[in-house]
Every structure is written in C-alpha cells, then in structure tokens.
C-alpha positions in Angstrom: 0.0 0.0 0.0 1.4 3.3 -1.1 0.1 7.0 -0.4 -0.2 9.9 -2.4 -0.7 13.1 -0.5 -0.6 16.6 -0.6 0.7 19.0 2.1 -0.7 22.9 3.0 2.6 24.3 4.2 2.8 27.5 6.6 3.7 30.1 3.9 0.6 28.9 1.8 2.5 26.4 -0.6 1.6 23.1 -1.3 4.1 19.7 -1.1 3.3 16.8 -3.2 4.7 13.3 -2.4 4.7 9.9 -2.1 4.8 7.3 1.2 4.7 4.0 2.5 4.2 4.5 5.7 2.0 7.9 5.7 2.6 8.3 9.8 6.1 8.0 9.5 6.5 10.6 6.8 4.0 13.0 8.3 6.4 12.7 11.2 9.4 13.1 9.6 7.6 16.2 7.5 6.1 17.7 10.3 9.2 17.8 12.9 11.6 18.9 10.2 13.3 15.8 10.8 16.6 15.2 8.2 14.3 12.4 6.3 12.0 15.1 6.0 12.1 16.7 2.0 14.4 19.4 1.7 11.9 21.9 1.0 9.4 21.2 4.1 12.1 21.9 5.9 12.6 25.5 4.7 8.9 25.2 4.5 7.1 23.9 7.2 3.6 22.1 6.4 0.7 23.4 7.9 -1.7 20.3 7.3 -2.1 17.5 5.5 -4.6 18.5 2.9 -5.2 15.4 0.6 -4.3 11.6 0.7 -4.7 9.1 -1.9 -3.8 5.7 -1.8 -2.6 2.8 -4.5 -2.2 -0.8 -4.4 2.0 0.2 -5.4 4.7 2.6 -6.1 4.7 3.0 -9.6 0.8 4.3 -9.1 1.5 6.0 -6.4 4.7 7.7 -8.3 2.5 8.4 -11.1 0.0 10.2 -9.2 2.7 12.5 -7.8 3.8 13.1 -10.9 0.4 14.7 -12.1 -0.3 16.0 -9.0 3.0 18.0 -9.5 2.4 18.9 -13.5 -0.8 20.6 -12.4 -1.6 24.8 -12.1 -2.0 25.8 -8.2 -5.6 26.5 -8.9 -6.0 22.9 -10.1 -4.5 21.4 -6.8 -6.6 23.5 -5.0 -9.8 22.4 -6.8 -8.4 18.6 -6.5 -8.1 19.1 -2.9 -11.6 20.5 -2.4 -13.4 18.2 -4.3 -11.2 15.0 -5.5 -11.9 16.0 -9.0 -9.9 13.6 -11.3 -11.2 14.9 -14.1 -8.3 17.8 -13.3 -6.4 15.4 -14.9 -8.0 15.2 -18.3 -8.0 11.3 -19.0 -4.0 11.1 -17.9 -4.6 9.4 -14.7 -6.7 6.2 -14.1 -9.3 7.1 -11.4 -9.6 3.5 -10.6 -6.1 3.4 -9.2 -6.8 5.6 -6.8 -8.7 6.1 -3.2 -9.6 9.1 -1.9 -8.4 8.8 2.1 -10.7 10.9 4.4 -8.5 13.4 6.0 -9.8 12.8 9.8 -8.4 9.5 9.5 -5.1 11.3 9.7 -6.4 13.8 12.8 -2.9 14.8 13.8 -1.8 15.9 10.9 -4.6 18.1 9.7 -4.4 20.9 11.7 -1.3 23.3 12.6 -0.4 23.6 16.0 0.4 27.2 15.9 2.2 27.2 19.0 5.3 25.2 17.0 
C-alpha cells in the first residue's frame, strides 16, 4: 500500500509526495526531521490537505507526478473536491482512493504554537 498526498505548508505552498508509511513521513515532515524533504524543511507544512492511496509505487509515483504537472488552482480544486477529471484522462481514477482526512487527525491541523 502506497500513499499519495498533498501537504498545505505555513507560507501557503503546497508539497506533493509519495509514502509507505503515511505516519512515519507526516512525522518526519512535520518535525523537520533530516528524512523530511528538503523543501518542508525550509517550508514547514501546515496540514495535510489530501491523501490518496494505491495498491503500489509506480501508481503511487505516477500520481505524484500529475499532481505536481498541475496549475495551483487545479491542486486547489483537487483538494476541495477529488476532481480527477483535473487530470484530463491522464490518470486512471480507478487506481486511486480518496483517504478521508480525519483518518489522519494529527496531521490536519497546525499547532500554531510550533
């Protein structure tokens, strides 16, 4: 099982990548940790905004890929409403599940204390 997700960092950018273990890398994102990518470290994430998961990497990977070839506006409007269609036939929808966000209650808010 792979994850696709979407990060809403501090500065009001958004961080596309992939994960195994989705805790793990929220962790590593979210504490600025040395695993975590270079730029979540120079800019911290927010919230986790979207999460998709796949059956392996190379769906996962392509995901990602998309995810990262689209306009801001058309993360924004994939975020608010899964809209595949964003995608414009590129991406098999079938891949792909849409992960409710409170599953991952930690990670969706910012603790603006930190």
């Amino acid at each position: 099982m792979y994850y696709t997700y979407i990060l809403l960092c501090r500065d009001g950018s958004l961080y596309t990548g992939i994960a195994a273990d989705i805790d793990k890398r929220m962790k590593e994102h979210f504490t600025g940790s040395i695993r975590a990518a270079k730029y979540t470290r120079s800019h911290p994430p927010k919230a986790l905004a979207a999460v998709w998961q796949s059956d392996d990497k190379s769906a996962a990977s392509s995901l990602e890929y998309r995810i990262k070839q689209l306009p801001r506006i058309e993360k924004l409007r994939l975020i608010d409403s899964d809209d595949m269609n964003v995608f414009s036939g590129l991406v098999d929808r079938e891949r792909y599940l849409r992960e409710d966000i409170s599953k991952f209650g930690k990670w969706d808010k910012f603790d603006a204390d930190k």
